[in-house]
N, C-alpha and C positions, 0 to 999 in steps of 0.2 A: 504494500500500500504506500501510496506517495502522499506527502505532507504539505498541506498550503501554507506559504510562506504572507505575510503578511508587511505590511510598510507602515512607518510610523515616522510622520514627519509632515509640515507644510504652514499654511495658513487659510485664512478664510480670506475672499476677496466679495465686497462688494460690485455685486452687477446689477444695475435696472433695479436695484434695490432690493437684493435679493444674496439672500447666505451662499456663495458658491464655494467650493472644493478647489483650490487650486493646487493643490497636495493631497498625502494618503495618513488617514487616521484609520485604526483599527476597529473593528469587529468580531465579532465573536468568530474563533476559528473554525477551521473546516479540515477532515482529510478528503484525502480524490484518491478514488480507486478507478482502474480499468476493467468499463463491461463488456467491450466488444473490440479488439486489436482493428480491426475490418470494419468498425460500423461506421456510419455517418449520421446525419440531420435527424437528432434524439430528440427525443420530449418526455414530461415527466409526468407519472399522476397527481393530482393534487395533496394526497397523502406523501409522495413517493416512495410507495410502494411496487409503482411498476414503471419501466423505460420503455421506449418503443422505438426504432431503428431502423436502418437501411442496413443489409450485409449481404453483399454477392448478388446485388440485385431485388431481394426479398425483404419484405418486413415482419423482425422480429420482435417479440416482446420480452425482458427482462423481468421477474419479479427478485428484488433487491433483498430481501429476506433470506430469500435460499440460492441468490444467482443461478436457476433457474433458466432456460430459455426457450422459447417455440418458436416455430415460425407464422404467422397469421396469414399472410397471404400464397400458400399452396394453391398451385397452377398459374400461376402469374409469373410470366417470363423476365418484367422488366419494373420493377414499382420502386416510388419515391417519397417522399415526402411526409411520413407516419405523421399520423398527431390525435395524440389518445388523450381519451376521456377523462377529467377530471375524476371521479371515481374509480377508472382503470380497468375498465368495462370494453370501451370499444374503440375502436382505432380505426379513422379515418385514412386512407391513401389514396396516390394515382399511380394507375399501371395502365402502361402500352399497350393499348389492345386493339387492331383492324387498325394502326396504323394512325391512333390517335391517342392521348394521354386522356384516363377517363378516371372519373370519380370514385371510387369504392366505400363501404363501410363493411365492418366485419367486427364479430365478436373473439374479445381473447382469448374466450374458452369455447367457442363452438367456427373456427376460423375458416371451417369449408362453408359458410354459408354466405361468405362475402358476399354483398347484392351492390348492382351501380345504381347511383342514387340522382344522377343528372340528369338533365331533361333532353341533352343532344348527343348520341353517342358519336355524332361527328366532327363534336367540336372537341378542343384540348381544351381539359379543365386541371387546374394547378392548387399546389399548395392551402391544403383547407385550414381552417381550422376550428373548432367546434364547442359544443357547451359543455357543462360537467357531467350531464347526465348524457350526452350520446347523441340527445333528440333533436338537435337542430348544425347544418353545418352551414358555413361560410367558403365560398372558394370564388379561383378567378378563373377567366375563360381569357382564350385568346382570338386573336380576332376572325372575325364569324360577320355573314352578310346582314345576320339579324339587327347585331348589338355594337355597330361600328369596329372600334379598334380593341374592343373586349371589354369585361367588366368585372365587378363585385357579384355575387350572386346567394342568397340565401336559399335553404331545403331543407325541407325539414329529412327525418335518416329513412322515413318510407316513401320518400321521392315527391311526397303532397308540398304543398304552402310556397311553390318557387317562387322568387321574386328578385328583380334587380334591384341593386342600391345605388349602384354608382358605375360608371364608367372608366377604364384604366385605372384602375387606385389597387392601392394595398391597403389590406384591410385585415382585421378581427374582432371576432367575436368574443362579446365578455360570458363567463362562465354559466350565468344564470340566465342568457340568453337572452336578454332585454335589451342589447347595445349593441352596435357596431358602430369601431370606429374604425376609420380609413383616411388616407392622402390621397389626391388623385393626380397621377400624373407624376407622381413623383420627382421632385419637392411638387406639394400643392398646397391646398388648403388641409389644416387637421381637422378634418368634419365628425361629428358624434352624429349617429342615428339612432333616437328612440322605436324599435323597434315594434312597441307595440301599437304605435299613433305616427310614425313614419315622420314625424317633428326633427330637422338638422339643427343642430348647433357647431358654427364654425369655431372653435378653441386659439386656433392659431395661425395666421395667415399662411407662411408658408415650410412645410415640414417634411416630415418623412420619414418610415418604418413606425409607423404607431401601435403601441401594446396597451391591453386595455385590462384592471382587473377585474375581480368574481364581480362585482356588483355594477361596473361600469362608473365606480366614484372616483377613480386614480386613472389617466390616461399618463405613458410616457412616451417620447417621440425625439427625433435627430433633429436639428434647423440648420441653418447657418444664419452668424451674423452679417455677411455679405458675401458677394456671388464668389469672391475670391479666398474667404475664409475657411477654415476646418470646419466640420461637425461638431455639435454639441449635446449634449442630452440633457432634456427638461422634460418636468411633470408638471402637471396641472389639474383640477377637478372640472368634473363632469358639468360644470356648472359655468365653466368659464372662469373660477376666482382661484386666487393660489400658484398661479404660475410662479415654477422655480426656474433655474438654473441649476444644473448637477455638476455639468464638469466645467472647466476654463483651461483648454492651453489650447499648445500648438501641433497640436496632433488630431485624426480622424476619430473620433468618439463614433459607434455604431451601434445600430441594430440592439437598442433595448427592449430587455425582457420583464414585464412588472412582476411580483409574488400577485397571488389571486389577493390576499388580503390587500395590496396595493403600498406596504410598507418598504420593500425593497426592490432596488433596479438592479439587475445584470446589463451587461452590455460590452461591447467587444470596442479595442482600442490600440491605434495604430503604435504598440509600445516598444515593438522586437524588430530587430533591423537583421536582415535586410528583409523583406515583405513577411514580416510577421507579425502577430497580434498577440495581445493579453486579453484576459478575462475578466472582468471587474467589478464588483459591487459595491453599492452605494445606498445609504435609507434614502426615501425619499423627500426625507426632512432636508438633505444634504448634509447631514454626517454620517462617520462611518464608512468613509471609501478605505477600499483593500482590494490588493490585487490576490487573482488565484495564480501561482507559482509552480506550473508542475517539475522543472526540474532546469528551469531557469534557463535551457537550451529551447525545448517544444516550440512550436509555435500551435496556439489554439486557435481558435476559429468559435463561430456558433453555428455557423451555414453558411449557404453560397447566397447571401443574401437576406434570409428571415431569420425570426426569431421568434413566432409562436411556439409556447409552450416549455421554456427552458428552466423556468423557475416555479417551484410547488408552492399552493397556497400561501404559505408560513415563510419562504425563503432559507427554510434548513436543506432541502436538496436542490443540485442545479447541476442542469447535463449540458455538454458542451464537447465538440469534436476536435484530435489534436490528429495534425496532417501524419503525426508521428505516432501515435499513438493507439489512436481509432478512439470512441467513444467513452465519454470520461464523466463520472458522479461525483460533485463537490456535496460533502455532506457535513454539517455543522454539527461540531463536537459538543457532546452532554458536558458541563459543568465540570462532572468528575472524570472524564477524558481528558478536559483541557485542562486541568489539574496535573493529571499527570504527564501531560504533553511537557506542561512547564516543569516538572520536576527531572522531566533529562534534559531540559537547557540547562539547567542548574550543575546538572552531573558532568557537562561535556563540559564543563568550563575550568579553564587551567589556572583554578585559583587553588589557594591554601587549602586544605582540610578543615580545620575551624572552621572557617567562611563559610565554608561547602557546608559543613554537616547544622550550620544555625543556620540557615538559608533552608535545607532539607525539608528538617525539624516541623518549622511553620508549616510547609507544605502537603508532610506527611500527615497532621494534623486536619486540615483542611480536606484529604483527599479522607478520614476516617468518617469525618461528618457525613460525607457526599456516601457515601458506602449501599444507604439505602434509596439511590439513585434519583435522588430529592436533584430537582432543576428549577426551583424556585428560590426564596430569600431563605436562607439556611442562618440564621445569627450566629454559630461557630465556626462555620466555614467562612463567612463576611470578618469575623475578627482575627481568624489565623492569617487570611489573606491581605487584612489593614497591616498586622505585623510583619510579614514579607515584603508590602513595602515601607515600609520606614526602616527595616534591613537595609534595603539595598538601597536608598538611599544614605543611611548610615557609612555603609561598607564604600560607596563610591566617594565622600565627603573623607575617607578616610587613606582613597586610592588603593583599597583592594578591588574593587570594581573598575572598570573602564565605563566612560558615556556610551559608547557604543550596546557594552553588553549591559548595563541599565536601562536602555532605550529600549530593548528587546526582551528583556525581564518585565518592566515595568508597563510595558501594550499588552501583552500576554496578561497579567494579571487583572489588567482594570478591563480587559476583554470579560474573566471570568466572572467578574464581581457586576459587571452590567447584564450579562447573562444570568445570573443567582438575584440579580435585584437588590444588592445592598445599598444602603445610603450611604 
C-alpha cells in the first residue's frame, strides 16, 4: 500500500473578496492502494464501497471490502466510461455497438441483463452520469441531424421521460436527481437546471467541467480569469450566493470533483513536469488543500477529460487513474491509523533516544484511547495529542528537532485532532 504525502505551507490570498488557497494546508490523511494495474476512468459508490472501471476494454466493478472483482459488461467488445450508482447498484456505460457508441445500464449483481437505454441507437451517446438510486441518467450525444451539433440528454434507466436540456454542454446530474448542471460549449455559461419545473439558473458566466453535489446545493466548476490565463477552481451554491475561489496560481487547475455532501473538491493540477498532473483536495470552505503523492515520480490523471463520480459522499474515498499505475483508491485514515501513521514519522527520525521514546510515549497513549475505534472527540486522545505538540515544539526551541521535521510532525497531528474534533 502506498502512503499520501501531504504539504504544509502557504498563505491565504484575497481575491474578489474571497478566502483563496494560494498554498497547501493539510487535511486529514489518506493511504492509496492499487485496484486495477490496467484500469482506467473509475468512479466511486457513494459509501465506497464499490469502484467501477475500464480494463481491457470491459467494465469492471471492485467491491473494496474484499477486493473482489467482476466484470458487468459480458459480451460487449469495446465499452467506456463506467459511472455507478451512488448506492453501488448499477453502473451506467457506453459500448460500440453497429458501429456506434450506445448507452447501456446494467446491474452489479445481475450484469447479463445490460439493456440500452437511449432513444437512437444511431447516434453516439457519451459519458453519462446518473443518480444514486440508478433511476435517472444524464449523457451526451454527438452530432445527429435531429439535435444540431449534439447535446445534454436526460432518461430515465427504462428508457421513459427523454428529454433534452441543452445543446453541446457538459453536464451532470446531482444524486437525488433534481438538478443538472452543465457548461455549454465549453467554456460557457455555468447553467443549473431544476429538473422538476425545467427553471435555468445561470451561476457563472463563463466556465467549464461542472460537478454538482447529492442535493444540487454545492456546484464546483474551472473559469479562467482571462482568455490568456490558467484554470481555476470555484464553488458556488445553487442559488447563485457564495461564490469562492479554491485555487490561485500559475498553473492549469482541472476537472473538479465535489463529495455528494458538497464539503470537498478533488481536482487534477498541472503540478508534475514534464506533462504531468497531481491530484488535489480542497474543502470547499477553501481550507484544507493537500496534495495526493503516490510516489512522487507517477503522474495521475482523473480522465481524459471528466470527472463524474471521483469523490464519495463524505470525501473519505477518491478514485483516480495513474498513467503508471492503472486505477488508484485515496482513502482517509481512521483517527487511530493516523495515529499510528505518525508514530513511524517519529520512529524514522534520526534523533536521540530520549527525544524519540517522550515523543512515542504521548502517542502510544493516544493510539490506546482510539483502541475502541472511536473517530469522534475522544478527551484522552485530544490531551495526549495537545502534549505531542508542545513536545515538539519544546524539543525544536531546544534544537533536537529540525523546522522541517516539526512542520511534518506538527500537520500530521493537528490533521488528527480536526479529525477527532478537539478544541
Amino acid at each position: 500500500m502506498l502512503s499520501l504525502v501531504l504539504l504544509l505551507s502557504g498563505s491565504n490570498t484575497n481575491v474578489a473578496g474571497e478566502n483563496v488557497q494560494s498554498g497547501d494546508v493539510t487535511i486529514a490523511p489518506y493511504s492509496v492502494e492499487v485496484l486495477a494495474s490496467s484500469g482506467s476512468s473509475p468512479s466511486v459508490s457513494s459509501d465506497g464501497s464499490r469502484v467501477a472501471y475500464v480494463s481491457s476494454d470491459a467494465i469492471y466493478v471492485t467491491d473494496i471490502g474484499n477486493l473482489s472483482s467482476r466484470n458487468v459488461s459480458p459480451g460487449f467488445q469495446h465499452s467506456l466510461w463506467p459511472m455507478i450508482s451512488g448506492n453501488g447498484q448499477t453502473v451506467a456505460f457506453q459500448s460500440f455497438v453497429d458501429q456506434h457508441f450506445q448507452l447501456y445500464m446494467t446491474s452489479v449483481l445481475n450484469p447479463e441483463a445490460a439493456k440500452l437505454v437511449q432513444f437512437d441507437a444511431s447516434i453516439n451517446s457519451y459519458v453519462p452520469s446518473i443518480t444514486y438510486d440508478g433511476r435517472i441518467v444524464a449523457f451526451h450525444t454527438g452530432p445527429q441531424p435531429c439535435c444540431g451539433p449534439g447535446g445534454t440528454f436526460v432518461v430515465h434507466a427504462d428508457g421513459s421521460g427523454l428529454r433534452q436540456i441543452a445543446r453541446d454542454s457538459n453536464a451532470e446530474i446531482s444524486g437525488d436527481g433534481t438538478m443538472l448542471v452543465y457548461s455549454r460549449g465549453g467554456p460557457g455559461p455555468i447553467t443549473l437546471v431544476n429538473l422538476d419545473d425545467g427553471g435555468e439558473r445561470i451561476l457563472y458566466p463563463s466556465g467549464d467541467d461542472p460537478t454538482i453535489s447529492y442535493d444540487g446545493s454545492k456546484i464546483a466548476f474551472v473559469a479562467y480569469e482571462s482568455l490568456t490565463s490558467d484554470s481555476e477552481v470555484f464553488v458556488v451554491n445553487s442559488d447563485g450566493t457564495g461564490l469562492r475561489q479554491l485555487t490561485d496560481n500559475d498553473v492549469g487547475d482541472l476537472f473538479p470533483s465535489i463529495s455528494g455532501d458538497g464539503k470537498l473538491v478533488a481536482y487534477q493540477t498541472e503540478r508534475l513536469n514534464p506533462f504531468g498532473y497531481e491530484i488535489r483536495v480542497v474543502n470547499s470552505d477553501g481550507t484544507g488543500m493537500a496534495r495526493i503523492d503516490v510516489d512522487g515520480q507517477t503522474r495521475t490523471i482523473f480522465g481524459t477529460g471528466y470527472s463524474h463520480g471521483h469523490v464519495n459522499f463524505n470525501g473519505s474515498a477518491i478514485v483516480f487513474e495513474s498513467n503508471d499505475l492503472g486505477v488508484l483508491l485515496a482513502r482517509r485514515l481512521s483517527p487511530g491509523e493516523a495515529v499510528q501513521m505518525l508514530a513511524g514519522d517519529v520512529q524514522s527520525l534520526p534523533i536521540d533516544h530520549g527525544t524519540k521514546a517522550s515523543l512515542l510515549g504521548g502517542l502510544f497513549g493516544a493510539k490506546r484511547a482510539l483502541t475502541d475505534g472511536k473517530t469522534s472527540n475522544d478527551p484522552l486522545a485530544c490531551v495526549y495529542l495537545d502534549t505531542f505538540e508542545v513536545k515538539v515544539k519544546l524539543y525544536v526551541g531546544q534544537g533536537k528537532l529540525t523546522t522541517d521535521e516539526t512542520s511534518q510532525l506538527l500537520y500530521l497531528a493537528s490533521s488528527i485532532r480536526l479529525a477527532l474534533g478537539c478544541k
